[in-house]
C-alpha positions, 0 to 999 in steps of 0.5 A: 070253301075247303072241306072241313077234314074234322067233319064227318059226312053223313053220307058217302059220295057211292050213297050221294050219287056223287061217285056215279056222278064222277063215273059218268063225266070219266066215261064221257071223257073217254068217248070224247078222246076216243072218237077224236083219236078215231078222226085223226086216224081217219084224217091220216088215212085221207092225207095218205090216200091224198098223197097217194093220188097226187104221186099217181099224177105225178107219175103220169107227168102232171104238175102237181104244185098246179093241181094244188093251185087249181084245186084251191080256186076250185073252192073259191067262188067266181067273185072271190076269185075275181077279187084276187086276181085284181089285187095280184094284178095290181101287185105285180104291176106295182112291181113292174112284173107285168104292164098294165093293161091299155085302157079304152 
């Protein structure tokens, strides 16, 4: 319901508590942002550091789309990693990329 402007209050928002109230959501607020702006300046430290690393590899003559791609699976477990490789298999073979294997 809007605020009535005719109507005086009886008492301030300093004396209501209601100013401190809205102090304390800003300050919130603020420690929010700033501890995200913080993340974020760290996260761009990593990736540079990571980028780094990979220009190091790359230099001393690794392939550094394959590291990629190992790293990625290294993150899978056994069963998933499984999985896909059934499914790119069957995919390929659909394609006529690869034969299928000789059953026993």
């Amino acid at each position: 319901m809007p605020k009535d402007t005719r109507q005086t209050e009886a008492f301030s928002d300093r004396e209501t508590g209601a100013a401190d109230a809205h102090g304390v959501a800003r300050d919130q607020l603020r420690a929010f942002i700033e501890r995200i702006e913080r993340l974020e300046e760290e996260k761009k430290t990593v990736a540079d550091d990571i980028k780094d690393v990979f220009g190091e590899a790359k230099g001393m003559g690794y392939d550094t789309k394959i590291m990629k791609k190992v790293i990625a699976l290294r993150k899978k477990d056994d069963q998933e990693r499984m999985e896909e490789d059934l499914i790119l298999d069957t995919y390929l073979q659909a394609l006529g990329m690869i034969e299928a294997h000789a059953q026993d």
